[in-house]
N, C-alpha and C positions, 0 to 999 in steps of 0.2 A: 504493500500500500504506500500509498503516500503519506517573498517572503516582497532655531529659524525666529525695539517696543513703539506709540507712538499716542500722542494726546487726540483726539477727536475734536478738533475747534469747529467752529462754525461752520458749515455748509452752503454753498450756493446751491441754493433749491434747484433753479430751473436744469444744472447738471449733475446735481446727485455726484457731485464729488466733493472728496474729504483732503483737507489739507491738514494738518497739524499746525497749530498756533504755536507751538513752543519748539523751538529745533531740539533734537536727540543729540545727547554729546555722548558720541562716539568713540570721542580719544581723537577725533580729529583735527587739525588748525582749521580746516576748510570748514566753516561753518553750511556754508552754502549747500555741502553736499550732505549737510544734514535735512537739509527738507524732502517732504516726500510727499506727493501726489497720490493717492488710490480714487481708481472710480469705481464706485459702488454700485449694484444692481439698482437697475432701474426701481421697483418694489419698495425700496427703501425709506419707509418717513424720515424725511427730515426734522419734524417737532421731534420726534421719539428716542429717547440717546440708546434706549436696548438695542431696538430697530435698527440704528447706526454701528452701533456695537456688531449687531448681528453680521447685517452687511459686508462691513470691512472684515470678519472672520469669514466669513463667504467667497470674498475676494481672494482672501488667503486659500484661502482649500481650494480652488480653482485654478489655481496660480502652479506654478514651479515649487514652492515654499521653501524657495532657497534666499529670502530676503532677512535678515534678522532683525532689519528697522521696520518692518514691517510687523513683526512680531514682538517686539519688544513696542510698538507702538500699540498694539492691542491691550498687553499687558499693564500700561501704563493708564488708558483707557479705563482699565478695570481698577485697577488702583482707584481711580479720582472717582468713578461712581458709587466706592465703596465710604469712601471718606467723605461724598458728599451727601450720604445715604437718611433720609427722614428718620429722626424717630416713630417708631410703631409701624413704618413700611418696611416691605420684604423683597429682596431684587429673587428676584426668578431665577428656576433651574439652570434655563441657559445660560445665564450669567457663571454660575460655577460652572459649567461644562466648558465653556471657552475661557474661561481664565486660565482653569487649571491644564487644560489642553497645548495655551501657547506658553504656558511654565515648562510642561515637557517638552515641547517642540526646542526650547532652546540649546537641550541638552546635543540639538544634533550639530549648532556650532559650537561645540564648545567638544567635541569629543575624546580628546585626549586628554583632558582636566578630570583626571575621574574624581576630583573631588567636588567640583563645579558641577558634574552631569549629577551625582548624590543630592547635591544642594537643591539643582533646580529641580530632580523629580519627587525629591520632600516637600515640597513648599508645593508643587502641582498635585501630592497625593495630600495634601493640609486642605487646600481649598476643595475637593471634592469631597472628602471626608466632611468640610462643612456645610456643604449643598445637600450630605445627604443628612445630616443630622436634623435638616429643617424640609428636606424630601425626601423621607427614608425609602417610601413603595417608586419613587420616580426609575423610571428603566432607563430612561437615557444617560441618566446619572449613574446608573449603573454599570450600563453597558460602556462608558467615559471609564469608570475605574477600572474594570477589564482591562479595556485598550492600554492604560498609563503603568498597568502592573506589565502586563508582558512587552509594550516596548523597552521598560526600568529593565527586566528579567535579562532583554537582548544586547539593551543599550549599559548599563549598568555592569551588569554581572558576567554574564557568558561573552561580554565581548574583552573580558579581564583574561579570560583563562588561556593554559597552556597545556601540553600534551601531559605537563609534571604537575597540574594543579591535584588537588585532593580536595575532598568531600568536606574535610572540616574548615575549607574556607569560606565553602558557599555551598547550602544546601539547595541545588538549584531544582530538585525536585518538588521540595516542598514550596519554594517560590511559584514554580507552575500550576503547583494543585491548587493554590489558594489563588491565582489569578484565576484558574477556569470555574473554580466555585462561584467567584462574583459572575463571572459570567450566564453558568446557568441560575443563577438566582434572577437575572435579568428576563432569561425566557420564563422562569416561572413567576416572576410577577408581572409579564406581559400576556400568560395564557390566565391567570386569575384575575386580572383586570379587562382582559379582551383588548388589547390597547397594546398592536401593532405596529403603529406607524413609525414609531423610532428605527424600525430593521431596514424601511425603505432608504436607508442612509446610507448612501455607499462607506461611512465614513468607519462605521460600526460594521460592514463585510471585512474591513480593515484590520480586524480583532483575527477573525479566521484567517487570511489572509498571514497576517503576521505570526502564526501557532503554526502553519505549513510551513511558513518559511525557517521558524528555528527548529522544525522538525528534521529541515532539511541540514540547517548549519549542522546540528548532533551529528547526520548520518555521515557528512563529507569535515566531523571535524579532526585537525590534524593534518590536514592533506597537503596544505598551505607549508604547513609549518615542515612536514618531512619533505616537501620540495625545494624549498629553502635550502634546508641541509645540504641535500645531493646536489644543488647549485654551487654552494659553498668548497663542498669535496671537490666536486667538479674544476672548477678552480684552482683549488689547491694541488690537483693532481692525486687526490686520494679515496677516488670514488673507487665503492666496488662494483665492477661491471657482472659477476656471477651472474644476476638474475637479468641480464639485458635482455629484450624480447620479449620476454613474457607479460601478462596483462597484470595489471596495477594491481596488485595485494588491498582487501581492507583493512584498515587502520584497526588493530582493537586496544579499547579504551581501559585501562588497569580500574580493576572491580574500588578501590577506593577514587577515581574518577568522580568529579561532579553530575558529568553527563552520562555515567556509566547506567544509572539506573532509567534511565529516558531513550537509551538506544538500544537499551538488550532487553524489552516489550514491545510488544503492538499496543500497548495501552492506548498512547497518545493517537499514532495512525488511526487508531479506528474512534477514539473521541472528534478529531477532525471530520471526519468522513459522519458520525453519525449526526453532529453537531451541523454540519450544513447543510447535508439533509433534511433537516427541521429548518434552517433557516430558510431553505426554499419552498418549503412548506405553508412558512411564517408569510415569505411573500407571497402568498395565493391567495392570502389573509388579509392581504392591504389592496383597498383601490387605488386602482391602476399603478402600479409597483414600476420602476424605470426600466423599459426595455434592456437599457445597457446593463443593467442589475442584473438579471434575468438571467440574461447571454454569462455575464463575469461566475455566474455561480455556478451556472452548467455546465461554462469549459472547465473550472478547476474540478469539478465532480467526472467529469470526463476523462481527462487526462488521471485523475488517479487511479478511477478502474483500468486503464489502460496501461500504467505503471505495473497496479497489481498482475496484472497478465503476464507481464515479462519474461518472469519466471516458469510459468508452466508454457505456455508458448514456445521457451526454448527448448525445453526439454521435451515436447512433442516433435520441434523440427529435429533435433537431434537423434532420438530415439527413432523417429521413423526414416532417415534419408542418410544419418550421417556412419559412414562404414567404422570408424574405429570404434561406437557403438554398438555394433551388431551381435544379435546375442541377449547383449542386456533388456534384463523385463522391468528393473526400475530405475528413475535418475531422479535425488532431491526426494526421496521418499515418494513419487509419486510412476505410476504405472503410465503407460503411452494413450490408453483411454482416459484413463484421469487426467492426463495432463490437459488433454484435448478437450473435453466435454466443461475443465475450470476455464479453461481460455476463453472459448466461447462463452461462454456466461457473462465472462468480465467484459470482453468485447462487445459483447448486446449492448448490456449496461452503460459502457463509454458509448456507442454509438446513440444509444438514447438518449443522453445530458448532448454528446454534442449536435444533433439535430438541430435539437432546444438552442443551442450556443451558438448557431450561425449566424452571420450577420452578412445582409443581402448585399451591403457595400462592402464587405471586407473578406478576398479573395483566398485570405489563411485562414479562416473559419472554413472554408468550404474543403479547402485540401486537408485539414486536419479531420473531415469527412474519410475525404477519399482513403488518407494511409490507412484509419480505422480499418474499411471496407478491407483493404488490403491483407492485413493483420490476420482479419477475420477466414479471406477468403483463403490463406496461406496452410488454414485448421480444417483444410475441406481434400477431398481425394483430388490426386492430380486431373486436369479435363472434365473432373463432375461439373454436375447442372450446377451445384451453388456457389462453385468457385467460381464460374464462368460468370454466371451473373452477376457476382459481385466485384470480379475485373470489369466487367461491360459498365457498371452503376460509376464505378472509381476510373473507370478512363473519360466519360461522360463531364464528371466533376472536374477533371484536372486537364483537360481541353479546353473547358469553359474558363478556370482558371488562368491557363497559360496562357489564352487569349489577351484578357484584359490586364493582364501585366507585362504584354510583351516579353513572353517567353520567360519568366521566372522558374516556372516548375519546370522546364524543357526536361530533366534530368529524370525526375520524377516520374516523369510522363514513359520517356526512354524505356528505362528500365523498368515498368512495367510491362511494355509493349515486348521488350527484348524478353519476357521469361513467361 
């Protein structure tokens, strides 16, 4: 199975854009290149400073969000509403979700400081800790702590470690499990409130999203680091060449490992997988949920069943075709019909999410069709009817493909036609 402050001054209404009243000191002498311009969604009241507030985080998330005066202009923002705050009035949820959100975001210019990236993601988990203490059942607050514990988990923690770290530095298992907790406490006070509409947020796919992606850092970590090395040998003139040729060894990670206990289960893999599952679920739940949403959650559900196949897929081509094979009746514990009848399975399944995940204007959606088919049709007798039509279905696809890209898949296309 299967990865960035600024004041709010006044506003010219008629263009709904935001200048800053006060320049940001930088550290720069250039005053000048402390001002900064954002144009805000059309949508945006101008009497309203949340509205404005809103907006310009809007902007931000839209954006590159490789700006830090941008960010740090947000926070500032929230600064001065907090400090200009009524007695006996309450600033709203979103107000803690975006405060606390561009406190982490700064950790990502700042990331070699691992004392500064500590700093900012305390003070970002302080402020949502007090959004929730006055919205405890609020899910988007929720599903905010999530996201800020596992990018701390990525950004913070496992991006410290080394092949020689140990468990008693960082227990990054239990870090995880208490980020996915908030998590599902999020879907379950969204199924006992009926109150979906937070999930239509791309922002919060971002949570999953970000669990794949350190799913993956765990599987590939160390790879970095022992390349390095053999660079270094390499250089030095004291590499061992023994193993040249052969395919890349995996790394295994010494049982006192941080990450040890997160890559030797499926736990995680398959809480991802079931966990977005329900999230697409969740969007069936919301009117009219964003197309692009839609597509983003079927291709990642797509591609992992596809993942998952790998393995028995190989060992079906192997066991059935490849002669230093011959003989053997099992490979990876699994027999040449088992291997073949999981394949398929897993293959149906990716082809179903990516059906879902095509996008009418975008030509790699469709050939991520076709290989499927291919995959699929590779699990079939040589000249049968279902491999054939499922070559005929994926040459179709990757014609139409080639066409409007000017021959990009030509190769694709080739060698299908060639076998």
């Amino acid at each position: 199975m299967a990865k960035r402050t600024l004041g709010l001054g006044k506003a010219a209404k008629a263009k709904k854009q935001k200048t800053e009243s006060e320049s940001i000191d930088t550290g720069k002498a250039d005053e000048a290149s402390n001002q900064l311009t954002v144009e805000l969604p059309e949508e945006v009241d101008a009497d309203d400073e949340i509205s404005q507030l809103k907006g310009l985080y809007k902007a931000h998330i839209n954006s590159e969000r490789d700006n830090e005066l941008v960010v740090n202009g947000i926070i500032h923002e929230c600064d001065r509403l907090l400090r200009n705050q009524e007695e006996g009035t309450s600033l709203p949820p979103t107000f803690y979700k975006i405060y606390s959100i561009a406190l982490s975001e700064l950790a990502n210019f700042h990331f070699e400081d691992v004392k500064q990236v500590k700093e900012f993601f305390d003070a970002s988990l302080e402020r949502i800790e007090t959004g929730l203490e006055k919205y405890p059942h609020d899910v988007e607050l929720l599903l905010t702590r999530a996201k800020i514990l596992i990018n701390q988990l990525i950004s913070q923690h496992v991006s410290q470690l080394s092949l020689d770290s140990k468990s008693d530095e960082t227990n990054v298992k239990e870090l995880l499990d208490a980020a996915l907790k908030v998590y599902e406490s999020a879907e379950v006070k969204a199924d006992e409130s009926s109150k979906f509409e937070a999930f239509s947020n791309a922002e919060y796919f971002d949570i999953l999203e970000a669990v794949d992606d350190l799913l993956d850092i765990v599987d590939n970590f160390g790879k970095n680091e022992v390349e390095e090395e053999e660079e270094e040998e390499e250089e030095e003139g004291t590499s061992k060449d023994d193993n040249a040729g052969e395919e890349e060894e995996e790394i295994e990670l010494d049982e006192t490992h941080p990450l040890y206990p997160i890559k030797n289960t499926d736990e995680y893999n398959q809480w991802w997988r079931d966990h977005t599952i329900k999230y697409l679920e969740i969007l069936n739940k919301v009117p009219s949920p964003p197309d692009s949403l839609i597509r983003e959650v079927n291709q990642r559900l797509g591609q992992s069943y596809l993942q998952e196949s790998e393995i028995p897929t190989n060992v079906y081509t192997t066991l059935k075709y490849d002669e230093d094979y011959a003989g053997l009746e099992e490979l990876e514990g699994l027999t040449l019909e088992q291997a073949q009848e999981i394949a398929k399975d897993l293959i149906h399944k990716a082809l179903e999410h990516l059906k879902k995940a095509e996008d009418k204007e975008e030509p790699e959606s469709w050939v991520s069709i076709a290989e499927a088919m291919i995959t699929l049709g590779n699990l079939y007798e040589l000249d049968s009817e279902e491999q054939e039509k499922l070559y005929d279905e994926a040459e179709t696809i990757l014609k139409k493909a080639n066409n409007v890209t000017n021959g990009k898949y030509e190769d694709v296309l080739e060698n299908l036609l060639a076998n």
